[in-house]
ROTI-84746 format. One line per field, with one value per residue (C-alpha): x negated, y, z; chain. Coordinates in steps of 0.2 Angstrom, whole numbers. Layout:
BEGIN
px <- X|...
py <- Y|...
pz <- Z|...
chaine <- A|...
This chain:
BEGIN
px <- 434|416|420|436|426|413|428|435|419|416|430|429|413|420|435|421|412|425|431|414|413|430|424|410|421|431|418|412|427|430|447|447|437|421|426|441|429|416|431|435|418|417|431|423|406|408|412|399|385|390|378|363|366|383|377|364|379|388|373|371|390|386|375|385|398|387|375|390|396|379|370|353|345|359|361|342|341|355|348|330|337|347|331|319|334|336|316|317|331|322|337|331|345|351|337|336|352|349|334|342|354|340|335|351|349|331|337|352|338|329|314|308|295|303|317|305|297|311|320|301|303|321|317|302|314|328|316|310|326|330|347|349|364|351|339|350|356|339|335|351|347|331|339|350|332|325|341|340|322|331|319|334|324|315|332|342|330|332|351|349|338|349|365|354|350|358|367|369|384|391|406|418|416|398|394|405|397|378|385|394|376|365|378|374|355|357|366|356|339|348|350|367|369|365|377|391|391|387|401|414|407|412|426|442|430|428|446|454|442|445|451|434|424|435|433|415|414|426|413|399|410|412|393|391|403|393|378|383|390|408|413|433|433|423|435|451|443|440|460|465|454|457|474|461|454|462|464|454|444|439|420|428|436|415|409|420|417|398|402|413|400|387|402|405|386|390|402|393|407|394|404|417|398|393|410|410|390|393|406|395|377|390|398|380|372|385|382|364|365|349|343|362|360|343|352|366|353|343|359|366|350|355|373|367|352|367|375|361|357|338|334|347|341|325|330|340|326|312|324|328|309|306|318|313|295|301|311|300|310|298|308|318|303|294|310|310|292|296|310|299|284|296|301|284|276|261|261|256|238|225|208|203|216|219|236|243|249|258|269|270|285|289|279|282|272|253|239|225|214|227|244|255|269|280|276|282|270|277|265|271|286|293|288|271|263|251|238|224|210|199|180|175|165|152|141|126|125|119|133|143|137|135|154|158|148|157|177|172|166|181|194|192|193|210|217|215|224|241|252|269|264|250|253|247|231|235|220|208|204|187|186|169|167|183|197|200|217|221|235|245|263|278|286|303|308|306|289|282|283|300|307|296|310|322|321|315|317|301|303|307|291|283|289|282|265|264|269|256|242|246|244|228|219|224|215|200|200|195|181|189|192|208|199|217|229|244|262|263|255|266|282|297|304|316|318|305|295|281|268|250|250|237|221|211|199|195|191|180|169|168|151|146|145|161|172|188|202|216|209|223|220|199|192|174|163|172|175|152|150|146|146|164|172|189|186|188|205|211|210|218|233|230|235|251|253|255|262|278|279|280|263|249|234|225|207|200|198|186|175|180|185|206|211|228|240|240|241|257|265|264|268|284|289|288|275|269|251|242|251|245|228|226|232|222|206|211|209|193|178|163|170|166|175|190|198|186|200|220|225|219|231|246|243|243|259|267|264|271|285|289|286|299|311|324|325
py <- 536|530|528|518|504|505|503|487|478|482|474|460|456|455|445|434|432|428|415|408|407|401|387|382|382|369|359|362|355|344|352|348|336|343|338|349|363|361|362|377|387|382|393|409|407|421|432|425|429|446|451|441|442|435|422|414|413|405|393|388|382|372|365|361|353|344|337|330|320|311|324|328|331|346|351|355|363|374|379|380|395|402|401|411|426|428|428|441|451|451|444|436|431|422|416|405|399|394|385|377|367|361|353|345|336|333|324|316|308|301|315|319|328|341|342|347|360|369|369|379|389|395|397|408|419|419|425|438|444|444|431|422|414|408|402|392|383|379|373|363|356|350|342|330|329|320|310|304|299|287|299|303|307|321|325|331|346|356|354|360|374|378|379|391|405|421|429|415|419|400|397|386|370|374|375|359|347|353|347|331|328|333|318|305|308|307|289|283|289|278|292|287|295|311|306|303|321|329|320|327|347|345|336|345|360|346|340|357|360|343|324|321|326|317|303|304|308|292|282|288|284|266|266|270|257|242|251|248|231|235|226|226|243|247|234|244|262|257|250|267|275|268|279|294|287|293|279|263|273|286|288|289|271|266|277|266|250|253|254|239|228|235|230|213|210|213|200|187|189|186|183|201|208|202|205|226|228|222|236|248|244|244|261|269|262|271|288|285|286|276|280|273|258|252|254|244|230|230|226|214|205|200|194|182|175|170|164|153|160|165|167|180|188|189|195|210|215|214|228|237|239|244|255|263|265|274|286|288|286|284|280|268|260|257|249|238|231|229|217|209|206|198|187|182|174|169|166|185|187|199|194|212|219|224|231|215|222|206|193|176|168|151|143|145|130|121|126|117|126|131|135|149|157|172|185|204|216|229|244|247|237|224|206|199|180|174|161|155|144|136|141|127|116|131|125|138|154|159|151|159|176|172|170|185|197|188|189|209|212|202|209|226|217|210|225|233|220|227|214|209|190|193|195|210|204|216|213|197|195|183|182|178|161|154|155|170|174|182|193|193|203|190|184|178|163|143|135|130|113|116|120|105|92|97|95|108|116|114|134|139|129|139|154|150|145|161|171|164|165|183|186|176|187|202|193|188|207|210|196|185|165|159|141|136|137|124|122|126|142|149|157|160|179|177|161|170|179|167|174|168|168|161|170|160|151|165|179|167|157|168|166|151|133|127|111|116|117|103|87|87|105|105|107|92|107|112|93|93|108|119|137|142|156|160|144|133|141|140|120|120|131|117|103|113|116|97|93|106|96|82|79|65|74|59|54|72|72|56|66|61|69|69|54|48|46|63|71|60|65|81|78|69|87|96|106|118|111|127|127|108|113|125|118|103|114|119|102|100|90|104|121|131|122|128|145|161|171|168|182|169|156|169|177|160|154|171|171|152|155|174|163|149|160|162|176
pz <- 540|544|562|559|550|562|575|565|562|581|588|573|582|598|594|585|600|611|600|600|619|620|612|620|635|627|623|643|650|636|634|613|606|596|579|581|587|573|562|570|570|551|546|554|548|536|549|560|549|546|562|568|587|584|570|584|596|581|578|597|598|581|588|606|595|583|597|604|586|587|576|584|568|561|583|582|568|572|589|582|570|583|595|579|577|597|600|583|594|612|618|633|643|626|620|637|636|618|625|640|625|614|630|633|615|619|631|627|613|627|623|639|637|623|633|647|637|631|651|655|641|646|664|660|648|661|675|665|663|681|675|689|681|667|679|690|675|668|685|683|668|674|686|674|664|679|681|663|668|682|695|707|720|711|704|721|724|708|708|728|722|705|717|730|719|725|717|703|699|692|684|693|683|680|701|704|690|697|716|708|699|717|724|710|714|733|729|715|728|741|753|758|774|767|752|760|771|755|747|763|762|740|737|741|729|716|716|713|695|688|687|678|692|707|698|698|714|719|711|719|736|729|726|743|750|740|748|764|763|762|747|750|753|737|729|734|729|712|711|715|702|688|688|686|670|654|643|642|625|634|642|660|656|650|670|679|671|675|693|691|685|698|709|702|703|722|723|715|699|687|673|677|679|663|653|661|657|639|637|644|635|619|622|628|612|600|608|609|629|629|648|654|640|648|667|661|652|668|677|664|666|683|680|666|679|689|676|670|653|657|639|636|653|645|628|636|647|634|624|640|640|621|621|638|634|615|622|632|650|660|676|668|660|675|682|668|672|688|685|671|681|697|685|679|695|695|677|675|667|676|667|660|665|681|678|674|657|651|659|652|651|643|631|611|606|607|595|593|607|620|624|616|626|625|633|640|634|651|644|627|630|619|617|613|609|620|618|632|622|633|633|645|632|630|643|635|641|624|613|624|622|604|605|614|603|586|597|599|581|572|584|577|558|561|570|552|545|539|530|534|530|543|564|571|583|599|610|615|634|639|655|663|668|658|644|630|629|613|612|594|588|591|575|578|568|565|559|543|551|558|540|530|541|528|510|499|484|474|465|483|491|478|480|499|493|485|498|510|499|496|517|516|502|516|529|519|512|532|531|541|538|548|549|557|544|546|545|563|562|548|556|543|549|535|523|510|524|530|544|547|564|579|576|592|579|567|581|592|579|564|552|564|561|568|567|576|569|564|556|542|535|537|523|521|526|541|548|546|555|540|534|532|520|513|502|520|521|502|505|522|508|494|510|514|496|492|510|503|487|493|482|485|488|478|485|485|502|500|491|475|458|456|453|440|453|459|441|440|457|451|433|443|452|436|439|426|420|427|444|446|441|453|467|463|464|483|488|478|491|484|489|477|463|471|466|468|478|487|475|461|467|470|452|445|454|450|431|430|436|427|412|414|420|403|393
chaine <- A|A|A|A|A|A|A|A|A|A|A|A|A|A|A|A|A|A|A|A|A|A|A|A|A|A|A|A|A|A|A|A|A|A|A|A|A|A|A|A|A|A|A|A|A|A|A|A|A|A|A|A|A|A|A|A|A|A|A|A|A|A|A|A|A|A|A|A|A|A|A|A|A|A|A|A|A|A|A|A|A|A|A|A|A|A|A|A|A|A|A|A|A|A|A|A|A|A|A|A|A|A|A|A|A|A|A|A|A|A|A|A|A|A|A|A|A|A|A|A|A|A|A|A|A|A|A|A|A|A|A|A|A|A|A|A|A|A|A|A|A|A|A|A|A|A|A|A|A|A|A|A|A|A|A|A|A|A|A|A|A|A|A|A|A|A|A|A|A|A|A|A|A|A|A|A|A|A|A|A|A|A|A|A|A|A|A|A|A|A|A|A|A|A|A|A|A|A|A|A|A|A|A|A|A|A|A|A|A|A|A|A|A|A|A|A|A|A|A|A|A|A|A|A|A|A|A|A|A|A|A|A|A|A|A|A|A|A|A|A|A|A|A|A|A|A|A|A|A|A|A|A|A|A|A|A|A|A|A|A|A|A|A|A|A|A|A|A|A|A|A|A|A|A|A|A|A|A|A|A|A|A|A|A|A|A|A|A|A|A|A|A|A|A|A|A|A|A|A|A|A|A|A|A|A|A|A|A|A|A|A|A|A|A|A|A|A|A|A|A|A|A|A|A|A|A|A|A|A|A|A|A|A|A|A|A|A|A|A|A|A|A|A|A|A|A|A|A|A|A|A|A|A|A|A|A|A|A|A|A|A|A|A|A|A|A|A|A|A|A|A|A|A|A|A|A|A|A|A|A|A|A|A|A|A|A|A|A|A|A|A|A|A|A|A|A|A|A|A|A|A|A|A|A|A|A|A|A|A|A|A|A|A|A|A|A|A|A|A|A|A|A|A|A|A|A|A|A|A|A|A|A|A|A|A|A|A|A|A|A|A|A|A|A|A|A|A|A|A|A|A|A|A|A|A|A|A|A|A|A|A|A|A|A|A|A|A|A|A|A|A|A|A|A|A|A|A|A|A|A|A|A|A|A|A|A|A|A|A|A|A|A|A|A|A|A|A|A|A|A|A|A|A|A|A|A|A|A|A|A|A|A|A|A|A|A|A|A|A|A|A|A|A|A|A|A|A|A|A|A|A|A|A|A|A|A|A|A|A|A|A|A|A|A|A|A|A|A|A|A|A|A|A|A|A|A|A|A|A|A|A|A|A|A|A|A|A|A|A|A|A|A|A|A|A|A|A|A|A|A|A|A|A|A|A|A|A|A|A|A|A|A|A|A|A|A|A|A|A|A|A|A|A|A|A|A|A|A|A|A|A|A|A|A|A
């Protein structure tokens, strides 16, 4: 009786297991759709877990299945568990395999380092075990990693070496999709010669194990007909592809459209380019394909430079690159530069910083000491505001040491400055003999200035003032006086989320006697070339203040006591009293009969307007 139920649950097990690997040769070959697999492997779970071994093979398909939905988070965690009972087991041969799939999610996520960590760790476990099978797959695998890392010529070998193992042993499928990936490296690498033969010694063994593949190895052949200048016959290729692709929702439909665009691009058919990228970057970015979205964005970039849109050219490239440098692709990424910094010229900054880190593009506005522009920050990627101030009037070589020393010492203040109504300073640049240029995070949106040439609400220019003097307490919290606040370098990122930007002034003359800045906002004691403090900005807020409201700042910038008519402008708005005191001590001539703090003003303008709100 015993050995007949350890007979049953024996051969349970086995039918378990081959339903298992039935599966994940489904999901393989794509021949059902993962949703309907997971569905599947749900409904033998229990039986699954009824022995370890076979609960970790259950776990790895899960993991297949959910990996391909777009769930990296629940595929890893599976394979992780799966990974922690095979290492329990000593299953070696399994435990690679197991490894070799978290790499795949790795990176299908765009993690190219994990992903590389994991393909080591299956190789090693695979060699131990003398699997060769394992090991050619790992190899394999590493293979697609480089590919992902747009590093095709790195690429070729390991799928050479994966497919030369003796004794390897490789599934059908599995041997055919390595050689169709060694011929997409070959073409990507440029080696087109050596493409093409490769191309003749696999195809009629491609075209017997699937549609998918010949159509990926017809693309490659239209690749390597635009290569070689032969635009028609590329042209007349892809025609007679098309009838390989499934349906126009399917990812073969997005592979060919990709190939179109590159061939469009050819042509000079910006607009077919343009229209077939779109569809790509849109389908990549859905299934988080973020090494094939930055190809397409890069590519895209150049239909719309023939099509006259620059700026769009530029926004695209500028998230190429943030998305590239995040994922850390680092192939891609450096591809990105080197399309960004072609486009930068000779506008392309080098003073201490020999790698040419960030490439100006057009200008954002003029500050009161230099241009601003925007600029490609091709390190980190993204997109950065740059502003050169000139240095030229500091004839002495001690003020300008002075300078220097006071830059380096506030730079590191403002760098800890983390406020979302402040700009995050990035890095200043002096060079020897000429201009600083201060490199600050790029806050999208219109001017203070910009949005003041429309009428305004007086609780919403309130609400504003607020806001702003909430952002200047963080700044004077770091011991640092702006001494260049104006409507002009106040960005709205969202109609109540106003930015201090434009740092020049503050980081260059900070604790000295200065009269820079803009006449209309300086404070008396900044226009004598006197000691400045978080007072000098609080009356540049009070000019604003009043400039928003539409309010006659009265004679206090004569030097004189408020005067009647600006009590009855703001008696006229409908101020509350206390708001019209306080902002009639901003403006005060003697600095320190204005407010003690920013967080005074902002407390003050809070609880106002808490108190007439009804109820």
């Amino acid at each position: 009786m015993i050995t007949d139920n350890v007979s049953e649950t024996s051969e349970a097990a086995l039918s378990t297991e081959a339903f298992i690997k039935a599966h994940r040769d489904d999901l393989r070959a794509k021949a059902l759709p993962a949703e309907i697999v997971l569905k599947q492997l749900r409904e033998i779970e229990a039986q699954a877990r009824s022995d370890r071994a076979l609960y970790a093979q259950w776990l790895v398909a899960k993991g297949i299945a959910t990996n391909r939905l777009g769930f990296r988070g629940e595929a890893l965690g599976d394979l992780s568990e799966a990974c922690d009972i095979l290492q329990e087991l000593n299953d070696g041969p399994r435990l690679a395999d197991a490894k070799r799939e978290v790499a795949v999610v790795h990176s299908w996520c765009g993690e190219g380092r994990d992903a590389g960590l994991a393909l080591l760790r299956s190789l090693a476990e695979s060699l131990a075990a003398q699997d060769w099978t394992e090991a050619a797959q790992a190899l394999i695998q590493a293979g697609r990693l480089e590919q992902e890392m747009d590093r095709p010529r790195a690429a070729a070998p390991l799928f050479d070496r994966g497919l030369r193992i003796s004794g390897a042993g490789l599934e059908k499928e599995e041997r055919c999709r390595a050689e169709v990936n060694k011929l997409q490296a070959l073409v990507a690498a440029e080696l087109i010669k050596e493409a093409e033969l490769y191309r003749e010694t696999i195809e009629a063994d491609v075209r017997s194990c699937s549609s998918r593949l010949s159509l990926l190895v017809a693309i490659e052949r239209i690749r390597c007909f635009r290569a070689r200048g032969l635009l028609e016959d590329a042209r007349r290729l892809l025609e007679d592809t098309r009838a390989l692709v499934p349906d126009s929702q399917s990812f073969e439909a997005i592979e060919l459209a990709e190939a179109e665009g590159e061939l469009a691009l050819a042509e000079r058919n910006f607009v077919l380019a343009d229209e077939k990228l779109r569809q790509v970057i849109k389908r990549c970015d859905e299934d988080d394909l973020d090494g094939r979205e930055v190809k397409a964005r890069l590519l895209r970039a150049k239909a719309l430079d023939g099509l006259g849109r620059t700026e769009e050219a530029e926004g695209t490239l500028a998230y190429a690159l943030r998305l590239a440098v995040a994922r850390g692709l680092i192939g891609h990424a450096d591809a990105v530069r080197t399309q960004i910094a072609a486009r930068g010229g000779s506008e392309n900054i080098s003073a201490q910083d020999p790698a040419r880190r960030y490439v100006r593009r057009r200008p954002l506005g003029e500050g009161g000491q230099g241009r601003v522009f925007r600029a490609y920050d091709i390190e980190r990627g993204g997109e950065v505001a740059l502003k050169r101030i000139d240095l030229a009037m500091l004839y002495e070589t001690a003020q300008r040491e002075r300078v220097i020393v006071t830059a380096r010492t506030e730079l590191k203040a403002a760098q800890r400055i983390d406020h979302p109504g402040v700009a995050r300073v990035i890095e200043l640049f002096i060079e020897p003999g000429g201009d600083a240029t201060l490199i600050e995070q790029l806050i999208n949106g219109p001017t203070l200035r910009s949005r003041m040439e429309s009428p305004i609400q007086t609780d919403y220019a309130l609400q504003l003032i607020k806001l702003i003097a909430c952002a200047l307490d963080a700044i004077h919290k770091a011991n640092i006086v702006h001494c260049d606040l104006k409507p002009e370098n106040i960005v709205l990122a969202a109609p109540d989320h106003p930015v201090i930007v434009d740092f020049g002034i503050a980081l260059l003359y900070a604790g000295q006697r200065s009269n820079r800045g803009t006449p209309a906002y300086m404070a008396p004691e900044q226009m004598l070339g006197g000691r400045i403090d978080a007072r000098t900005d609080l009356y540049a807020l009070g000019m604003i203040a009043h400039e928003l409201l539409k309010i006659d700042p009265g004679t206090a910038r004569k030097f004189w006591p408020a005067d009647l008519r600006a009590a009855r402008s703001m008696r006229a708005a409908g101020l509350d009293p206390r708001v019209a005191r306080i902002l009639r001590r901003l403006v005060l001539p003697t600095k320190w009969l204005r407010p003690d703090s920013a967080a005074e003003v902002s407390q003050i303008i809070g609880d106002a307007a808490a108190s007439s709100c009804p109820g």
